[in-house]
TORPA-4810 file (N, C-alpha, C, O; in nm, 3 decimals):
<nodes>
NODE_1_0.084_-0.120_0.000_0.000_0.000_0.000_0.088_0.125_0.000_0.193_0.124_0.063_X
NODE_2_0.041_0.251_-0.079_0.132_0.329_-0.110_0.047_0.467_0.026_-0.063_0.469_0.081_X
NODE_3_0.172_0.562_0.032_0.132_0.606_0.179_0.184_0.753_0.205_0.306_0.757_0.192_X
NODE_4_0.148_0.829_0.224_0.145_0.972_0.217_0.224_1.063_0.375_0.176_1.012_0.476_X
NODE_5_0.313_1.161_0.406_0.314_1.227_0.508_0.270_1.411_0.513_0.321_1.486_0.430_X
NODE_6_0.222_1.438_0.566_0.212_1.585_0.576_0.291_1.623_0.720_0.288_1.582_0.836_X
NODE_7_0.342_1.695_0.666_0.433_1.784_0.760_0.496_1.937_0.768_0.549_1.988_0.670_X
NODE_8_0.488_1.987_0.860_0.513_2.092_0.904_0.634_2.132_0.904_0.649_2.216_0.815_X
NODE_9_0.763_2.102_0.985_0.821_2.147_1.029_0.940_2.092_0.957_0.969_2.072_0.839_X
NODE_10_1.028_2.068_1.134_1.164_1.960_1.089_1.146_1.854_1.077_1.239_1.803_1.140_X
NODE_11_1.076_1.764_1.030_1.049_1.606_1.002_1.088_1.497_1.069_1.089_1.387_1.013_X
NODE_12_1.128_1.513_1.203_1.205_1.410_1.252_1.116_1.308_1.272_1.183_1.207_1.296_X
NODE_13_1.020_1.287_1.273_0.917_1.134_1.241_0.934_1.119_1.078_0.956_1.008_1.030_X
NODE_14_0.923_1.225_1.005_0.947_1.173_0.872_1.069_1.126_0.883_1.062_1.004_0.889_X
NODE_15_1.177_1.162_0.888_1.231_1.114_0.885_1.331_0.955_0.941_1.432_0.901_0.895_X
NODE_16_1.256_0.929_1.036_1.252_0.779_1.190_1.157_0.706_1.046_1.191_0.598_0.998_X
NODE_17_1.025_0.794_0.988_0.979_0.664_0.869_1.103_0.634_0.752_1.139_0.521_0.719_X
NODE_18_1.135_0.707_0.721_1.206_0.683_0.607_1.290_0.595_0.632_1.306_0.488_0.573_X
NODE_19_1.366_0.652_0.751_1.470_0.514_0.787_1.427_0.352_0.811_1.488_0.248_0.788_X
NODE_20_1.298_0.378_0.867_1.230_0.239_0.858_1.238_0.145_0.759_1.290_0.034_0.763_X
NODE_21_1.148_0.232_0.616_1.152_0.181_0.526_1.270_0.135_0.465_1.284_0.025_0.413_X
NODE_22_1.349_0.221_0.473_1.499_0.161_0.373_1.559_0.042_0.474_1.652_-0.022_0.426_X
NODE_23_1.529_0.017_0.571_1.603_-0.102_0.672_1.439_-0.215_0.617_1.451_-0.331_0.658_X
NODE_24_1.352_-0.198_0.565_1.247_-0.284_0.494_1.157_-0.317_0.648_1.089_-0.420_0.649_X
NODE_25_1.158_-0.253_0.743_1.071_-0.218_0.839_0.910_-0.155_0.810_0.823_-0.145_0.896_X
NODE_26_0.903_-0.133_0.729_0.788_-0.032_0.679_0.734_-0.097_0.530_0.766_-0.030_0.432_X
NODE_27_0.651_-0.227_0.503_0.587_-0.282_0.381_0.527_-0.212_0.342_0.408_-0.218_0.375_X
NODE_28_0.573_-0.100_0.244_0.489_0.009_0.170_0.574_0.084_0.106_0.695_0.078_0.131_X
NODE_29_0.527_0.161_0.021_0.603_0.260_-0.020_0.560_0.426_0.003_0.442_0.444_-0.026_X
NODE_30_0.626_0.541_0.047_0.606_0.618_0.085_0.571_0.739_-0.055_0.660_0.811_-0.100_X
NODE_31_0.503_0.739_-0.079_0.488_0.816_-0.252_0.484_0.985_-0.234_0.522_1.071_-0.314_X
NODE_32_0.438_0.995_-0.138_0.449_1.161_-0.148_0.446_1.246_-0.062_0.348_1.214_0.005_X
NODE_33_0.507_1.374_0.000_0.548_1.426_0.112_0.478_1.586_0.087_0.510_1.663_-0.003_X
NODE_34_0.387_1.607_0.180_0.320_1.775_0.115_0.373_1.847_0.289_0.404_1.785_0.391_X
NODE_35_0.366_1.971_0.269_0.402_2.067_0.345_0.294_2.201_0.313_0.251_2.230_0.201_X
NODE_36_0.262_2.273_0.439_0.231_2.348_0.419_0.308_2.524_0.454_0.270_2.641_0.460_X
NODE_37_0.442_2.440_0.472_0.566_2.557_0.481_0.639_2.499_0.393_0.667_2.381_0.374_X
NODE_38_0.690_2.677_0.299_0.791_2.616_0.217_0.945_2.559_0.274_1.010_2.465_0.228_X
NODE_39_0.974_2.634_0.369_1.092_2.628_0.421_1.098_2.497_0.529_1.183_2.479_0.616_X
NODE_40_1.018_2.437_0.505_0.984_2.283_0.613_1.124_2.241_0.543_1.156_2.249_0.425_X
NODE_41_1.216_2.179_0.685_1.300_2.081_0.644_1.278_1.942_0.631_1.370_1.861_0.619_X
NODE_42_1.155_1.915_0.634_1.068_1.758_0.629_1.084_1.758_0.440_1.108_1.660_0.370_X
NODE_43_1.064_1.887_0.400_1.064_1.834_0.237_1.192_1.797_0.210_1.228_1.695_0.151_X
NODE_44_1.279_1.907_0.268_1.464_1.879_0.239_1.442_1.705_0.267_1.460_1.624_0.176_X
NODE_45_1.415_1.678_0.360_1.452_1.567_0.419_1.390_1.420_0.307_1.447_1.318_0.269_X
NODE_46_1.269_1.467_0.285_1.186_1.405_0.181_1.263_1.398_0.023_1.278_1.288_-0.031_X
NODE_47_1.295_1.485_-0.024_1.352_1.535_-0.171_1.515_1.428_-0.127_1.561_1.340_-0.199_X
NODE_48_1.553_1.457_-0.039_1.697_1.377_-0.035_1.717_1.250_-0.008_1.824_1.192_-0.026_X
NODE_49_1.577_1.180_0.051_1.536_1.045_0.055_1.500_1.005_-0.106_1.454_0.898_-0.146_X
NODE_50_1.522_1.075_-0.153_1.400_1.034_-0.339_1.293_1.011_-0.328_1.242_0.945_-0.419_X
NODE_51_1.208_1.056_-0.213_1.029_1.013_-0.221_1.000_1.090_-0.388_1.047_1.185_-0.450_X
NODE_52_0.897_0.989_-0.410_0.856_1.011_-0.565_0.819_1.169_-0.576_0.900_1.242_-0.634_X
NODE_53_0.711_1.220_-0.527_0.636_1.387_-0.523_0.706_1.433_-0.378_0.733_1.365_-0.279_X
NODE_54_0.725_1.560_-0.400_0.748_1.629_-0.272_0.701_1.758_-0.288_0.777_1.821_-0.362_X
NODE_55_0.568_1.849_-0.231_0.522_1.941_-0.261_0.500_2.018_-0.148_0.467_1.960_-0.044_X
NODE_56_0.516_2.173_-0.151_0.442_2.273_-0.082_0.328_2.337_-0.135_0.343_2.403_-0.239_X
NODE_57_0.203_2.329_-0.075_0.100_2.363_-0.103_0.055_2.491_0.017_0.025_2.482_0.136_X
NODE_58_0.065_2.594_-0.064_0.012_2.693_0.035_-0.091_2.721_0.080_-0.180_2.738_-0.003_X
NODE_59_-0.124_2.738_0.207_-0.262_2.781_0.246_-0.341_2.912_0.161_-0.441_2.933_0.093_X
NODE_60_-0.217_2.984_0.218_-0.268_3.158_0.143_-0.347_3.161_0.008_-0.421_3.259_-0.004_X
NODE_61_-0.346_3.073_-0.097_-0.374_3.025_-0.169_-0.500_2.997_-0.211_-0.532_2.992_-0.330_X
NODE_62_-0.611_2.969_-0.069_-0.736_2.905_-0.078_-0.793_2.961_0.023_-0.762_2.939_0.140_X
NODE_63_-0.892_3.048_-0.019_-0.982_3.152_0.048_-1.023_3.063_0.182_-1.044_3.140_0.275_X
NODE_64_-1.040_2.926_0.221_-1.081_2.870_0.330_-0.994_2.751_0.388_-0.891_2.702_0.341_X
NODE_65_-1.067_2.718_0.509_-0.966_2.580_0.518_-1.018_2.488_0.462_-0.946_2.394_0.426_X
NODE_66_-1.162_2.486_0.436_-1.185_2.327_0.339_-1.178_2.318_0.245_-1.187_2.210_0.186_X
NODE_67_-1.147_2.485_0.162_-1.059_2.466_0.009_-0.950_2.443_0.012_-0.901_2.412_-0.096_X
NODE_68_-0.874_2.444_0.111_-0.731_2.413_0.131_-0.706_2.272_0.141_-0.609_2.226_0.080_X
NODE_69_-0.786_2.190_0.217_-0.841_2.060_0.243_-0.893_1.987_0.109_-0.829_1.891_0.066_X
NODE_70_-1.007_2.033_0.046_-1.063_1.967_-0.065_-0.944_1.966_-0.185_-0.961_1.893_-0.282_X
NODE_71_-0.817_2.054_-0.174_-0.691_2.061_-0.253_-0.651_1.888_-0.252_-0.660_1.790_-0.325_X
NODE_72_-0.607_1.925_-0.124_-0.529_1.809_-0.054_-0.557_1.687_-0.045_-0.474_1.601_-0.014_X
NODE_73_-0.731_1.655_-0.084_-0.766_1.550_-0.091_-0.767_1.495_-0.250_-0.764_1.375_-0.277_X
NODE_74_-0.771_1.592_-0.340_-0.745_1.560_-0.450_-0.622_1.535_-0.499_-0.610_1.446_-0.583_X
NODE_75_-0.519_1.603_-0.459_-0.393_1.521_-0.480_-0.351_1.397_-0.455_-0.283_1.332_-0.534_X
NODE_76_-0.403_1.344_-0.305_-0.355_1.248_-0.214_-0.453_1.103_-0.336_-0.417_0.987_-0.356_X
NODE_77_-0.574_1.172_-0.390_-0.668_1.059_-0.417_-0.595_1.037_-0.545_-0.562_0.922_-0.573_X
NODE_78_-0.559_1.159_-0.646_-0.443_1.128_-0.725_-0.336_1.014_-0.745_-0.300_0.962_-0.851_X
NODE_79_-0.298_0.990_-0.625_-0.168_0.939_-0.610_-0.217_0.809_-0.544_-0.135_0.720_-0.522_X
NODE_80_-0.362_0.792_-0.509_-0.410_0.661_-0.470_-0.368_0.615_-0.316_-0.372_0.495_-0.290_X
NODE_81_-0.335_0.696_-0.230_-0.231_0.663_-0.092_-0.385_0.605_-0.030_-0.493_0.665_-0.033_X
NODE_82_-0.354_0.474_0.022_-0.445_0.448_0.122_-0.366_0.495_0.282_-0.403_0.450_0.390_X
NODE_83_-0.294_0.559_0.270_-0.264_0.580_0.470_-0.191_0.730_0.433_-0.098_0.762_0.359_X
NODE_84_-0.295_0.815_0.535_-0.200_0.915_0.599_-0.151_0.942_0.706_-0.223_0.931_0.806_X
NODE_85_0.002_0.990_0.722_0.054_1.014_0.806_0.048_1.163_0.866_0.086_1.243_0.780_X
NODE_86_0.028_1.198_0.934_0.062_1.341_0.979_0.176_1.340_1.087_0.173_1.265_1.185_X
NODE_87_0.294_1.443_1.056_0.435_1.435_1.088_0.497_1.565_1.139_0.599_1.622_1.100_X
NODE_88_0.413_1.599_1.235_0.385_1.794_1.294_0.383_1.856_1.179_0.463_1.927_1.119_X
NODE_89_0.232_1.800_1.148_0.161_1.846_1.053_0.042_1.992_1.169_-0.052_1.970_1.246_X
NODE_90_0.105_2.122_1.131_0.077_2.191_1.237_-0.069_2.272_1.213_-0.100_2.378_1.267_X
NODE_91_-0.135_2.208_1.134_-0.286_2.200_1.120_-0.442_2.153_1.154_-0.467_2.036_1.180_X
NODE_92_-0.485_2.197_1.153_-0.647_2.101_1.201_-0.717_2.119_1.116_-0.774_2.221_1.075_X
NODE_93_-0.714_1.951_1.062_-0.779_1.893_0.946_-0.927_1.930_0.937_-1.003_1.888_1.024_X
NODE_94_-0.965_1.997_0.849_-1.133_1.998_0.824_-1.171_1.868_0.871_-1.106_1.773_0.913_X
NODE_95_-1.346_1.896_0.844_-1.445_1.776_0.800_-1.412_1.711_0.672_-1.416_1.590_0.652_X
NODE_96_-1.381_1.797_0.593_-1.347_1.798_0.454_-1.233_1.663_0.402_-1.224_1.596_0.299_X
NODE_97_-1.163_1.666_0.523_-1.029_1.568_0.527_-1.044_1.479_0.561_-0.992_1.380_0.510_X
NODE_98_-1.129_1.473_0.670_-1.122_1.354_0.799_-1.275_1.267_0.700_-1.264_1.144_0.694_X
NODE_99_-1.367_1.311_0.652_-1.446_1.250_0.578_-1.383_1.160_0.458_-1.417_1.042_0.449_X
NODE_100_-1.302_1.209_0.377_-1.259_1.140_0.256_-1.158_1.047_0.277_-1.092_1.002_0.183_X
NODE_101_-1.140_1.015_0.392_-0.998_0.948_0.463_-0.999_0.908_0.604_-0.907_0.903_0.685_X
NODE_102_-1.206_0.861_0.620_-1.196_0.791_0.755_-1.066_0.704_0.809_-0.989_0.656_0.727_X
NODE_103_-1.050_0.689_0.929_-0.972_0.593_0.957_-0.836_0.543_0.868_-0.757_0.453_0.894_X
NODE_104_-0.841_0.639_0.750_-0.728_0.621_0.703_-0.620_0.754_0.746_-0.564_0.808_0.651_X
NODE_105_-0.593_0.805_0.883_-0.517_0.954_0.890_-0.460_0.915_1.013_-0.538_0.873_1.099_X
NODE_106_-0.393_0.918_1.028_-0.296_0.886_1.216_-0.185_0.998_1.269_-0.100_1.042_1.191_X
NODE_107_-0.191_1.034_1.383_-0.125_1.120_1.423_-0.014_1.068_1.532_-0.006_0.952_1.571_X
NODE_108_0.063_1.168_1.572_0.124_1.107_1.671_0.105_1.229_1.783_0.093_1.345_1.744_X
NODE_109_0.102_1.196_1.925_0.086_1.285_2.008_0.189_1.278_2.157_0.197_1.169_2.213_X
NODE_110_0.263_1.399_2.212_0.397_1.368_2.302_0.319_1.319_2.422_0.388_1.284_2.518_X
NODE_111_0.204_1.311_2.433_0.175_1.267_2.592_0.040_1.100_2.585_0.014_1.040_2.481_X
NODE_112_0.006_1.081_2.667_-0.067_0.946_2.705_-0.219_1.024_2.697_-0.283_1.058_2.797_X
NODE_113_-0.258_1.043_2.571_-0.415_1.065_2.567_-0.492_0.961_2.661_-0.441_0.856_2.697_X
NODE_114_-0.603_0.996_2.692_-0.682_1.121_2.630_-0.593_1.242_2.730_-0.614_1.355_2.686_X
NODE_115_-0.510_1.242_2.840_-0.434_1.382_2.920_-0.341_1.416_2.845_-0.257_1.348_2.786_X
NODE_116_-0.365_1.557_2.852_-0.260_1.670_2.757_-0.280_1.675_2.658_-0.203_1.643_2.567_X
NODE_117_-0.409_1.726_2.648_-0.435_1.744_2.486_-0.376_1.885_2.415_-0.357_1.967_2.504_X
NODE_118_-0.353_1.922_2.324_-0.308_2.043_2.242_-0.167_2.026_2.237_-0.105_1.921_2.254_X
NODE_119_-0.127_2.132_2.213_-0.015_2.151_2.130_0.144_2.234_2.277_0.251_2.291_2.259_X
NODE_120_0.058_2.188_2.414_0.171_2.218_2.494_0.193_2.099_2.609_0.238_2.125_2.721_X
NODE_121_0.164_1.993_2.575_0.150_1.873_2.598_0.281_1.823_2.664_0.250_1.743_2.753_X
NODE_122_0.342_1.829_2.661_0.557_1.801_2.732_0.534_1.916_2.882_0.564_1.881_2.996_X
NODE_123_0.474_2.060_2.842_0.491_2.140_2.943_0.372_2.151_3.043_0.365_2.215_3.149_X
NODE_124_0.258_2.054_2.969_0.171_2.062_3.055_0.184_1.962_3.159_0.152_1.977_3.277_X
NODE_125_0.236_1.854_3.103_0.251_1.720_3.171_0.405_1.778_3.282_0.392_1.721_3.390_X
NODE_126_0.484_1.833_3.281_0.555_1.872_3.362_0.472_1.977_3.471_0.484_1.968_3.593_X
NODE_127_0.401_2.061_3.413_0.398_2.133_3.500_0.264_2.084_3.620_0.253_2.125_3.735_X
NODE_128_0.176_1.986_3.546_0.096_1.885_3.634_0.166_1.812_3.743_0.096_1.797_3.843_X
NODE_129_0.287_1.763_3.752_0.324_1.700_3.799_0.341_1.515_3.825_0.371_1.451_3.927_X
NODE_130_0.304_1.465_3.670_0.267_1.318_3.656_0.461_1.283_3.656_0.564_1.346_3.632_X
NODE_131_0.419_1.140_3.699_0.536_1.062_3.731_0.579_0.976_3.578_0.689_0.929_3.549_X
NODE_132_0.472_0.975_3.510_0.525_0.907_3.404_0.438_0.964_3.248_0.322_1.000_3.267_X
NODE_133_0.471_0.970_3.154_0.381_1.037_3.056_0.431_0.968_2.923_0.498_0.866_2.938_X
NODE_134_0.414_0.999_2.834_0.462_0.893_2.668_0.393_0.950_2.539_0.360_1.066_2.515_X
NODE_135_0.381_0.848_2.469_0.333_0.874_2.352_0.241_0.817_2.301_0.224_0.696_2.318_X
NODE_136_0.129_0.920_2.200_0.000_0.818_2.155_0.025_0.828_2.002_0.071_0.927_1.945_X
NODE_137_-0.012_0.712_1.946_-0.063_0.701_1.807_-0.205_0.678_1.770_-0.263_0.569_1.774_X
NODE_138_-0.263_0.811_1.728_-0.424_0.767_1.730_-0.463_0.808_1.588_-0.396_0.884_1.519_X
NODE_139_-0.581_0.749_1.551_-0.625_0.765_1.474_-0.696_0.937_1.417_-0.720_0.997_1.522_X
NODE_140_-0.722_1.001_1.330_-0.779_1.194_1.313_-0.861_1.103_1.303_-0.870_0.988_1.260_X
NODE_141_-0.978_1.254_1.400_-1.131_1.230_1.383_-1.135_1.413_1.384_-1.037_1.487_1.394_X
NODE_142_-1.272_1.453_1.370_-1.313_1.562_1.362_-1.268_1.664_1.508_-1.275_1.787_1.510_X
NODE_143_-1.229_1.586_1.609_-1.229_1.666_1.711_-1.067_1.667_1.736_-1.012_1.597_1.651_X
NODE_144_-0.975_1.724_1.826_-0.834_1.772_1.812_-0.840_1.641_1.950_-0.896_1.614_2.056_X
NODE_145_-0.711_1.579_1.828_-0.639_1.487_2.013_-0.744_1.336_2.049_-0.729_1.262_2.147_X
NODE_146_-0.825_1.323_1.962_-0.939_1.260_1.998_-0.930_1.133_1.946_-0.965_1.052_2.033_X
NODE_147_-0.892_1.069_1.822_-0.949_0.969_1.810_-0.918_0.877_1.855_-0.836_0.875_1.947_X
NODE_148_-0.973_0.773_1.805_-0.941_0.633_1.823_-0.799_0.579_1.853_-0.729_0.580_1.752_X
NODE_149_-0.732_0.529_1.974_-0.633_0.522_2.025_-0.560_0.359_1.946_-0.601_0.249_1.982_X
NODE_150_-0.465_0.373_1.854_-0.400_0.263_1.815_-0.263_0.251_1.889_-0.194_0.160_1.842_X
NODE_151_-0.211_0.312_1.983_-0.067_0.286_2.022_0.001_0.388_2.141_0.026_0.508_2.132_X
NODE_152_0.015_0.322_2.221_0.103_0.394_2.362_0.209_0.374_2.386_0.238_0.254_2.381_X
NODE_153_0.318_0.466_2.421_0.401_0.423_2.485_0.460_0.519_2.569_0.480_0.637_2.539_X
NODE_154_0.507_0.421_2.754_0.539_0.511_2.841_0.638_0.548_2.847_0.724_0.460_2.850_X
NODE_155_0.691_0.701_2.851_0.814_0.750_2.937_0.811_0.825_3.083_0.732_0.912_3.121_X
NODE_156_0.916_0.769_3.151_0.951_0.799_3.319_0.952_0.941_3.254_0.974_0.967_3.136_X
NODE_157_0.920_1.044_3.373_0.916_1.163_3.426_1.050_1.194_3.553_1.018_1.189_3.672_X
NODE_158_1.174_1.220_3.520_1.237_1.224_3.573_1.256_1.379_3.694_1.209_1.486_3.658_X
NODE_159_1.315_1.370_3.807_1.256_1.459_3.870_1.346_1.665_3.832_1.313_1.782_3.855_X
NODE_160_1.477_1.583_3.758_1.507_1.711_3.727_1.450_1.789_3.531_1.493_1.883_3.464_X
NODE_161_1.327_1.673_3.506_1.380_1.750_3.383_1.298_1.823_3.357_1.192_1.837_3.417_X
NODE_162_1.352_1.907_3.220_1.308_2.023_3.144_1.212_1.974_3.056_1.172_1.858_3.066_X
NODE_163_1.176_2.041_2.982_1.072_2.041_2.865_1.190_1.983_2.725_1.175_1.916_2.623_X
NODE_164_1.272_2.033_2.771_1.389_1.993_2.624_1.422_1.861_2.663_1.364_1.781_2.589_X
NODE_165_1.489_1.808_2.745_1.484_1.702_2.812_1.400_1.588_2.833_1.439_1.476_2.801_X
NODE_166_1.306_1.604_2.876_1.158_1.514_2.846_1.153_1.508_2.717_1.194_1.401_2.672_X
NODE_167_1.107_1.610_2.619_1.091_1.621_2.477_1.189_1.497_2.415_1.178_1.387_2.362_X
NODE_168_1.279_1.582_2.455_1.414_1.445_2.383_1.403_1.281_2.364_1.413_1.205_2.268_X
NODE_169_1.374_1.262_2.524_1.324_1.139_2.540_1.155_1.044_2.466_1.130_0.929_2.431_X
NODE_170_1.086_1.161_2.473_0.955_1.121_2.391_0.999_1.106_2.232_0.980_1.000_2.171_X
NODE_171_1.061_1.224_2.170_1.067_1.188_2.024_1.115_1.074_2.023_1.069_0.990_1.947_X
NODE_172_1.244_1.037_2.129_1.303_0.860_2.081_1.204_0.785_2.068_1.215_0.720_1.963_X
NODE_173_1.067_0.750_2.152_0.976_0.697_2.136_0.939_0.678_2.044_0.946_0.570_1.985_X
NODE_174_0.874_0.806_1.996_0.826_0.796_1.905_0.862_0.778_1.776_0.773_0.756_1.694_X
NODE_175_1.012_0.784_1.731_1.046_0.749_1.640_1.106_0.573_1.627_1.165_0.509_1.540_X
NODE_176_1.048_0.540_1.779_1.027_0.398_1.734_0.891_0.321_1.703_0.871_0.238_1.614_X
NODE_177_0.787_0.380_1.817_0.652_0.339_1.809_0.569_0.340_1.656_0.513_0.249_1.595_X
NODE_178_0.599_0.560_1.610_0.526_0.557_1.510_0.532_0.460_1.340_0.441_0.424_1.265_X
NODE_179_0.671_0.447_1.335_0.718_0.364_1.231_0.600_0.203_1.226_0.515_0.173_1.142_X
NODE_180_0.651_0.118_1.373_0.563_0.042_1.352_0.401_0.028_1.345_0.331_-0.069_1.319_X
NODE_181_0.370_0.164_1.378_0.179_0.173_1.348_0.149_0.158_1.188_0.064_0.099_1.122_X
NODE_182_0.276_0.253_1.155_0.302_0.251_1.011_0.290_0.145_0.890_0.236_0.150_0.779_X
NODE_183_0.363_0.047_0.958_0.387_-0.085_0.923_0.253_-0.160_0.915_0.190_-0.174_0.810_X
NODE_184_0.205_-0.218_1.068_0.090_-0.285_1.083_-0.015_-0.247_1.014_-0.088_-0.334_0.968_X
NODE_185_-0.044_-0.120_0.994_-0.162_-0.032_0.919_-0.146_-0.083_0.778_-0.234_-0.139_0.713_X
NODE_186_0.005_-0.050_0.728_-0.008_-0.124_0.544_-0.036_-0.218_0.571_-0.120_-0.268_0.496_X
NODE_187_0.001_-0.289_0.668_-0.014_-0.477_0.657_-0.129_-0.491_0.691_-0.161_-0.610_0.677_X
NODE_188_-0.241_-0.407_0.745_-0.375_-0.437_0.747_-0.400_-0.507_0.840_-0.499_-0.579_0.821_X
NODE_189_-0.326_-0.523_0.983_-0.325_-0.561_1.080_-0.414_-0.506_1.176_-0.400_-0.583_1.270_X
NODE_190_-0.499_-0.417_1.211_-0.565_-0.296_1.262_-0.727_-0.356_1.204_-0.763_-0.390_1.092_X
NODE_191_-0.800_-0.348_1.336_-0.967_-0.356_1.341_-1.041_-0.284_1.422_-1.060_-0.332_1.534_X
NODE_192_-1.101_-0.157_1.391_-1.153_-0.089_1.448_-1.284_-0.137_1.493_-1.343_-0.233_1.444_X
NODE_193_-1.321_-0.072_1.579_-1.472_-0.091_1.600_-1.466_0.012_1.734_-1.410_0.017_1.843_X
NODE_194_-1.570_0.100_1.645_-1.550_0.213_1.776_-1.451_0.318_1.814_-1.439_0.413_1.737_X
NODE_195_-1.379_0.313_1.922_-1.304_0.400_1.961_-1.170_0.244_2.014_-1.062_0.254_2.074_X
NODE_196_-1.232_0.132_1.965_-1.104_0.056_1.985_-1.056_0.001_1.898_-1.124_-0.013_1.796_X
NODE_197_-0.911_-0.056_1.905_-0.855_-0.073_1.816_-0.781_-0.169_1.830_-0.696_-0.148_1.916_X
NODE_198_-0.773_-0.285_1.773_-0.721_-0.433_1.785_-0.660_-0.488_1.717_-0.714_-0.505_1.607_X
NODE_199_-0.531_-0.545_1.731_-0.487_-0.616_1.628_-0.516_-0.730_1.597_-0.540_-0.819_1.678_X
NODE_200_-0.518_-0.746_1.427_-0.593_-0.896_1.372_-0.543_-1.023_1.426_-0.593_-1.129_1.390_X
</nodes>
C-alpha cells in the first residue's frame, strides 16, 4: 500500500519513517510528502530520501480551510495513498479531510491521551506534575487529540527535567513506536470498531 506524510516542520518522524523503510521495516512505499511551509525541512529531508512527489502547497492560496483541504484531498486521491501520516503536521484537518480518509489519517501525540491534549503537551505534563507520561498514536477524527487510540508508549518523568529534556526522550519513542503503526496499518493488521482498536 502506497502512503502519504504531511508535515510541518523539521520532520524528525518523517524522517525515523524513512529510515524504517529503507532497513524494509515499513511494507509500503512512501509516494508523497506535502508541506504546508515552504521552508519545512521535512521536504529537504523528503527530496533527499527520493520520495517520488514532494510538494508545498500553500494555504494563502485558498480563500478557506476546506478549500485548502478539498486541494489536498485531490492530490492524495491522485496518487491513490491508502494511509495518511501526519508528521507535525501543524494543522487542524477539516471535516473535509477527515471525511474522505476515515480511519485512514494517524497522528502522533507527546503525551498518554486522552491527558494533555493540544499543542503544549511536554509542558503541561511537567507542569501537572505526573510521574510518568509517553506517547500516543491515534487515529484523526473531527475533534483535536481525539481519536481512536491505536498505540502507547510510556516515558519515566524524571525529577530534574526540562521540557527539552523530556521532549528528547519522547521523540526517541516515538520514532520507534510511530514507524511500527506505520507498518501494521499497510499490513492491514488494525480492526476498528469504535473507539477501539485491535490487532488482527
Amino acid at each position: 500500500m502506497d502512503f502519504a506524510v504531511l508535515a510541518s516542520g523539521n520532520g524528525s518522524n518523517l524522517q525515523a519513517i524513512i529510515n524504517a523503510a529503507k532497513k524494509g521495516k515499513i511494507r509500503g512505499k512512501l509516494k508523497l510528502v506535502i508541506s504546508d511551509k515552504a521552508d519545512a525541512r521535512a521536504l529537504e529531508r523528503a527530496r533527499k530520501a527520493g520520495v517520488p512527489k514532494v510538494l508545498f502547497v500553500d494555504p494563502k492560496g485558498f480563500p478557506s480551510r476546506e478549500d485548502y483541504d478539498d486541494e489536498l484531498v485531490s492530490i492524495l486521491r491522485k496518487e491513490k495513498v491508502g494511509l495518511v501520516v501526519l508528521a507535525g503536521f501543524m494543522r487542524i484537518l477539516s471535516p473535509v479531510f477527515i471525511r474522505a480518509f476515515r480511519y485512514k489519517v494517524i497522528n502522533v501525540h507527546p503525551a498518554l491521551l486522552p491527558a494533555f491534549k493540544g499543542g503544549h503537551a511536554v509542558k503541561d505534563s511537567l507542569a501537572y506534575g505526573v510521574r510518568v507520561t509517553g506517547v500516543t498514536v491515534h487515529f484523526v477524527d473531527e475533534q483535536v487529540d481525539h481519536g481512536a487510540i491505536i498505540a502507547q508508549g510510556a516515558v519515566e518523568v524524571k525529577p530534574k527535567d526540562t521540557v527539552e529534556t523530556l521532549s528528547k526522550r519522547i521523540h526517541k519513542m516515538e520514532h520507534v513506536l510511530y514507524p511500527k503503526v506505520v507498518d501494521n496499518f499497510l499490513r492491514g493488521k488494525y480492526k476498528v470498531s469504535g473507539r477501539i482498536v485491535r490487532m488482527k
